[in-house]
N, C-alpha and C positions, 0 to 999 in steps of 0.2 A: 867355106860356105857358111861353116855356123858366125864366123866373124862378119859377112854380109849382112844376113839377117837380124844379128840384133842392131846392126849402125839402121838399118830400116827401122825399124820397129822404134827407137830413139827418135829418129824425126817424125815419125807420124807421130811419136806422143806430145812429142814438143808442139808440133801445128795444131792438136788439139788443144792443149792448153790455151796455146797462145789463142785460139778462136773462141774457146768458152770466158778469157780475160776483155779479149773485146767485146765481147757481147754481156758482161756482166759490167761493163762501163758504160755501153750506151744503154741500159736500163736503168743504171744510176745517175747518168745528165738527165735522161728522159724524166726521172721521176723528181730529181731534184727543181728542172724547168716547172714541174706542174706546180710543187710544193711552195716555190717563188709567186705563180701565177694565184693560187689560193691563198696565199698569204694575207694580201689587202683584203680580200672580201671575209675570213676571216676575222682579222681586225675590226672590219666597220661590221661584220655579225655583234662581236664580241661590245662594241660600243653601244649599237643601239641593247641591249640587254641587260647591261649597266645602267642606260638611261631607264629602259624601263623598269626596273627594280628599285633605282632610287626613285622616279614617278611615285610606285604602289607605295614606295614606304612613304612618302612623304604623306600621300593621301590616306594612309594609314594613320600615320601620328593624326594628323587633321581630323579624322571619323574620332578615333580615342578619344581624345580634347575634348570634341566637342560633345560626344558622349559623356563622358566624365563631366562635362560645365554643367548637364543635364542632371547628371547621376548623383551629383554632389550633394545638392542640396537635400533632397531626398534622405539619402545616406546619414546625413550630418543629423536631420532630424528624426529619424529612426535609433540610430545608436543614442542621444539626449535620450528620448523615449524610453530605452531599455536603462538607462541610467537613472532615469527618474524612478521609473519600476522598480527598479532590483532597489533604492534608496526605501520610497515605500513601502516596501512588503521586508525592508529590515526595518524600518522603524515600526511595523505591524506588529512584527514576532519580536520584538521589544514589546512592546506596549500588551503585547497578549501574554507575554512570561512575566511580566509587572502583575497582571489582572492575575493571572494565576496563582503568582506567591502571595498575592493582598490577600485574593478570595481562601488560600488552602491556612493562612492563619484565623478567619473566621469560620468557615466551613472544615473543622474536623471531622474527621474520620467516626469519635464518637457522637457527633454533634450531629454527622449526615446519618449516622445508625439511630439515634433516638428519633430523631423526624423522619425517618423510615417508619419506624415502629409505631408511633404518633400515626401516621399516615393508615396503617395498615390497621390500629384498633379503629379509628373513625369510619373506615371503610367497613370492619365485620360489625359497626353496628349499624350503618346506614342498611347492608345488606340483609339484613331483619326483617326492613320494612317492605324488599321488594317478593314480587312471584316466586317461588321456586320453582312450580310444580304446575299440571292442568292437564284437565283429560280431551283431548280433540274428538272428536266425535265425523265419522267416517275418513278416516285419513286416507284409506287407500283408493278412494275415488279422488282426491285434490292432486294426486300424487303428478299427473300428466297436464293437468293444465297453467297455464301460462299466465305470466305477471305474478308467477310470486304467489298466488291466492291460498290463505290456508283458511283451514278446517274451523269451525267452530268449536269453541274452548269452553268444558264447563269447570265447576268444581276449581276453581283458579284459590290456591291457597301461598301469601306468605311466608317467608322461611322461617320468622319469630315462631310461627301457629304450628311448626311440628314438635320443637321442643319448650313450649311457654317461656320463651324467649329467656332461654339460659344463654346466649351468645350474647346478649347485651350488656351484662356488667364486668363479666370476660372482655369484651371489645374495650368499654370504657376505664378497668384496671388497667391493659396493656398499652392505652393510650396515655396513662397518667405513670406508667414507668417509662414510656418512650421520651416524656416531659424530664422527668426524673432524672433518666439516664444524658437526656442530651445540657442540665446543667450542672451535672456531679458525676465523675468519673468511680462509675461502679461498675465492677466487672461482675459478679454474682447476681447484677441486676438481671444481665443477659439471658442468666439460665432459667429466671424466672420466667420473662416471656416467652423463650424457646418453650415452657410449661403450659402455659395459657394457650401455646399458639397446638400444641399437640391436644390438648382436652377439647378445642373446639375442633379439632380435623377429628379426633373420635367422636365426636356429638355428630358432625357433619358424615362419618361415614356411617356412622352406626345407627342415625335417627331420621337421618334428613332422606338418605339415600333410599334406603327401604319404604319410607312411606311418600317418597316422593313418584316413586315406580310401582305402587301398588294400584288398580282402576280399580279396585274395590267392588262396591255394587252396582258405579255407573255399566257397567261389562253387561247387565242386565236388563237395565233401561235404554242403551242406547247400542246400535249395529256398529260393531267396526269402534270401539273406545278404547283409544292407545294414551296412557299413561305420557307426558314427556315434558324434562326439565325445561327451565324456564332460566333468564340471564341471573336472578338471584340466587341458585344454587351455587353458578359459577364465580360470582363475586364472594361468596363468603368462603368457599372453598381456598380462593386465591387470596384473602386476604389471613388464614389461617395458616395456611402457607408461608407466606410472608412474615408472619410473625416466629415461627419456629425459626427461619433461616435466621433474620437481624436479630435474633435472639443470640444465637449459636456465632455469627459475626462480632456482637457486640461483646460478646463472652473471650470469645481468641481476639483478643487485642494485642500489637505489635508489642514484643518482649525486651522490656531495656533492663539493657546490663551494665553493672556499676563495674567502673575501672577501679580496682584497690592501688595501692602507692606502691608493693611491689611490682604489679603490673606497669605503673606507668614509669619506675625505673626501668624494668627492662626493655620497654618500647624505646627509651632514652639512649641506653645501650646500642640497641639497633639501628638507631639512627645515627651513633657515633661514627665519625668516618674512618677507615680500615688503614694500618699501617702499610707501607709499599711491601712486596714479598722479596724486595731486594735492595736489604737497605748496609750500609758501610761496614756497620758491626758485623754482620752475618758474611758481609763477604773475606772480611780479615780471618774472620774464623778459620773459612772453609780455606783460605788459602792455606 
């Protein structure tokens, strides 16, 4: 019995087999016929998309070209441009570090310090002659109205007329060391005017400034009389100024130092070029 059973059970598995080989062959004709059948229309897919990509490129290259025959000229004259430019603006800063080194051997440093100084005596004596000072009479009614309009001014005094014009020969000495100094290299000159330029800033705080701010008796005669400087305070002020500094500038002048002969041996030395650190001798030694 158990020998019946398995001879059964043998041929049903063999008729399976065999039914699942047939049927896994006519699904591979079936699909191989289709794959045949797609094949050509495939192909002529596959052509026309070849034709149309060399089409675009061609009409590609063609747009480019003609773009470019467009773009060229343009181009070609824009980079010249830039060429031309960058040529001028170096032969500019040429021609501007020429102007520089011409101008910095006439234009010294002591030469631009004396005509500073020159500059700034003519200036404290011109400011002599102008306003200092004046008393406005009602200032705080002007104060809101428009266009600027100011107050009537009396008592309008001069800078020369607070101290009988001791800033004027002050001004004209440190004009005549500013001459001095810009054609004779004196450093002591310096500290002179830095002196002239402090005696007139103590004249200016100590004589100018006090009786420039004083209303005195107009306070009496007149409602609302405010004392208030004038532009020639400020110029002599500033040109007093001016002179202490190009004083003190002219005085520290750039410090040259003399090379002595053992100095420039040793610089000699150090410029000598250095033996190799591994040279035949040394190496016999060490062997």
């Amino acid at each position: 019995m158990i020998a019946a059973a398995r001879r059964r059970i043998g041929k049903v598995s063999k008729q399976v087999s065999g039914a699942l080989v047939k049927w896994s062959r006519r699904v591979d004709r079936t699909a191989n016929r289709a794959l045949e059948r797609a094949h050509p229309a495939v192909l002529r897919v596959e052509r026309r998309g070849r034709a149309v990509a060399t089409l675009s490129w061609a009409l590609a290259r063609a747009g480019t070209a003609r773009a470019w025959q467009w773009l060229a000229p343009g181009l070609a004259l824009s980079f010249r441009g830039l060429a031309l430019a960058d040529a001028g603006l170096r032969r500019l800063c040429a021609a501007l570090a020429r102007g520089a080194t011409a101008t910095s051997r006439v234009i010294t440093p002591r030469r631009a310090a004396g005509a500073v100084i020159l500059g700034a005596g003519l200036l404290l004596v011109a400011s002599q002659l102008l306003d200092y000072r004046g008393i406005e009479i009602g200032q705080p009614g002007y104060a809101n109205l428009p266009g600027g309009t100011r107050p009537p001014t009396v008592d309008v005094k001069t800078a020369g007329e607070a101290h009988a014009y001791l800033l004027v020969p002050i001004g004209l000495a440190a004009a005549a060391l500013g001459i001095l100094g810009a054609v004779r290299s004196r450093p002591r000159l310096g500290l002179s005017v830095a002196g002239l330029g402090i005696v007139a800033t103590a004249v200016i705080l100590l004589v100018d400034l006090p009786a420039g701010l004083d209303v005195g008796s107009e306070s009496t005669r007149f409602a609302g009389a405010t004392a208030v400087l004038e532009d020639g305070f400020y110029a002599e002020l500033a040109a007093a100024g001016g002179l202490v500094l190009c004083g003190l500038l002219y005085y520290a002048r750039p410090c040259l130092i003399r090379i002595s002969s053992s100095g420039r041996a040793a610089s000699a030395r150090r410029r000598r070029p250095r033996r190799q650190a591994s040279s035949p001798a040394r190496v016999a030694r060490r062997a």
